[in-house]
C-alpha positions, -999 to 999 in steps of 0.1 A, spaced: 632 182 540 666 174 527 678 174 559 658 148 567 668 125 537 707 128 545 697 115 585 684 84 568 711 79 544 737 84 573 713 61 598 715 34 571 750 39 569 756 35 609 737 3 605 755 -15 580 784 -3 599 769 -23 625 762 -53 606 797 -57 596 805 -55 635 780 -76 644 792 -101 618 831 -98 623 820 -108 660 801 -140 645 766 -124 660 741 -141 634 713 -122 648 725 -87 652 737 -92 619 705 -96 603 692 -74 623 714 -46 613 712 -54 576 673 -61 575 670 -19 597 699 -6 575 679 -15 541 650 -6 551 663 32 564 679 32 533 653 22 511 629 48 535 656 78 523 653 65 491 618 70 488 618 107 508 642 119 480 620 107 451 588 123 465 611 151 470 620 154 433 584 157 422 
């Protein structure tokens, strides 16, 4: 389930690479956006690799 745990992190990491787009373009919504699904996939792979360690 590793696997799974690096998909997220490199999801959240699209994502904020998104919200920077989004903002450099002066896109208020798709910046929030981005940023609001980027820390919640990160804060999801997060979460997978702590119940992981146990």
């Amino acid at each position: 389930m590793y696997l799974a745990v690096i998909l997220m992190f490199m999801v959240a990491g699209m994502l904020v690479g998104g919200a920077w787009s989004a903002y450099k373009q002066g896109s208020k919504f798709w910046t929030v956006m981005a940023a609001v699904l980027a820390l919640a996939a990160a804060a999801a792979a997060i979460a997978w690799m702590i119940g992981e360690m146990q």
